[in-house]
matplotlib code that plots the C-alpha trace (Angstrom):
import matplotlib.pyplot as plt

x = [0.0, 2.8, 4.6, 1.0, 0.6, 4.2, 4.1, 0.9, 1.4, 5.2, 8.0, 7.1, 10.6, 11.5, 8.2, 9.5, 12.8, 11.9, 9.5, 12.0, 14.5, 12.2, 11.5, 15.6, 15.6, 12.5, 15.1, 17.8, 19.1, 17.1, 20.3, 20.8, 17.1, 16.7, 19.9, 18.4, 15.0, 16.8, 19.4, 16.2, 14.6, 17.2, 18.3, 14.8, 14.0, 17.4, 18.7, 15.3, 17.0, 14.9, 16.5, 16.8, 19.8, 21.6, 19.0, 20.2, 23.8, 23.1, 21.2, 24.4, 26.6, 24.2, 23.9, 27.5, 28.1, 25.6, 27.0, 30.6, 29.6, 30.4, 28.2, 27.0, 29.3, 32.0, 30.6, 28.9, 31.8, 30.4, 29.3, 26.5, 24.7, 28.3, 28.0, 24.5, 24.9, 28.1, 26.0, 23.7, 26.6, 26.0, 22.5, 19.5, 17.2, 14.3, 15.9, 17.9, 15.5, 13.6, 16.6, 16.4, 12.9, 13.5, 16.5, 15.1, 11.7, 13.3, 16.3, 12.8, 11.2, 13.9, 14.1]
y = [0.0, 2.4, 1.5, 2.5, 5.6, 6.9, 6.3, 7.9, 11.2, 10.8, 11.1, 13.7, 14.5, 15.0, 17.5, 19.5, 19.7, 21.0, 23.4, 25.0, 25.0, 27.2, 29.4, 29.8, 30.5, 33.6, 35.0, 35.7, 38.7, 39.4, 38.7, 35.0, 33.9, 35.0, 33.0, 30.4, 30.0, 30.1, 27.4, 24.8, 25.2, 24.1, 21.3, 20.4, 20.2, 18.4, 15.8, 14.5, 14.1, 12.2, 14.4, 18.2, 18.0, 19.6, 22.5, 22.4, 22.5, 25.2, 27.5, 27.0, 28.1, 30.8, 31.8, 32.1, 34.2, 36.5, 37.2, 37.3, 39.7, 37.8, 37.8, 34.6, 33.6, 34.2, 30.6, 29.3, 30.9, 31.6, 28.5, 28.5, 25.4, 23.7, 24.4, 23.3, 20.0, 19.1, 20.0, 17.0, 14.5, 11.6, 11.6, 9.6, 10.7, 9.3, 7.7, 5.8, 4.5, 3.7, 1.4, -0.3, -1.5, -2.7, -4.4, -6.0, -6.7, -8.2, -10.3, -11.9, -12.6, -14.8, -12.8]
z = [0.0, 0.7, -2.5, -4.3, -2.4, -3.2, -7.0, -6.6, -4.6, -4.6, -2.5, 0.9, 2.4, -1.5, -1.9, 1.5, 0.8, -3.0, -1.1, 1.7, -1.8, -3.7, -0.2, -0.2, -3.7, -3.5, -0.8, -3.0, -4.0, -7.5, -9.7, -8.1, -7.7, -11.6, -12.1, -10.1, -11.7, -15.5, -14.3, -12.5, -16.1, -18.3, -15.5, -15.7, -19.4, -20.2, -17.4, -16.6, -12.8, -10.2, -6.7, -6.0, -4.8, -8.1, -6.9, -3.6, -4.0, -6.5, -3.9, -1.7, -4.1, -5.0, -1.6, -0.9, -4.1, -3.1, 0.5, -0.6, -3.5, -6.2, -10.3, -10.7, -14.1, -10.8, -9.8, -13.0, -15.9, -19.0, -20.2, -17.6, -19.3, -19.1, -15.6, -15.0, -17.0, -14.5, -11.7, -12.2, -13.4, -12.3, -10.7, -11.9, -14.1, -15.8, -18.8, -16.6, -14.5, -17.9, -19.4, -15.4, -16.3, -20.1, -19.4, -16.1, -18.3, -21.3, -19.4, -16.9, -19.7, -21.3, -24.2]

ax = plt.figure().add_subplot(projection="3d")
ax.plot(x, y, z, "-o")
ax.set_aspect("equal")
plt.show()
């Protein structure tokens, strides 16, 4: 029942944590949370990532730029989607928990 209610609604602690990232990212000075909001929407239209904690690390850094004074291509360089596409090396994203399922499907199966 769990496992229903989960694929269902999804994950809670993940839903907070998002939640308290967005609340962190509203806070920013306007510069980093516009900086923010552009990075989350190429992460999220590209890596297909299944964890915000890309978007968390990037708030950190995003944080710390802003109190030590620093632009954000400081932090990103200028090749900000070669930034954001290293920031979620390595996590899982959709497509690989998609090739999970086939391969487990086809290799039960006998095929």
């Amino acid at each position: 029942m769990g496992k229903i209610i989960s694929t269902i609604i999804g994950d809670f602690g993940e839903k907070k944590r998002y939640r308290q990232t967005e609340k962190r990212a509203k806070a920013l000075p306007p510069e980093y949370a516009e900086a923010y909001k552009d990075i989350k929407h190429y992460v999220w239209n590209t890596s297909g990532i299944l964890t915000i904690d890309p978007l968390v690390s990037l708030i950190d850094m995003l944080e710390e730029a802003a109190a030590d004074d620093r632009r954000v291509v400081d932090i990103t360089g200028p090749d900000v989607a070669a930034f954001a596409d290293d920031l979620v090396r390595g996590e899982r994203s959709y497509k690989d928990q998609q090739r999970k399922k086939l391969n487990e499907k086809l290799n039960k199966d006998g095929n």
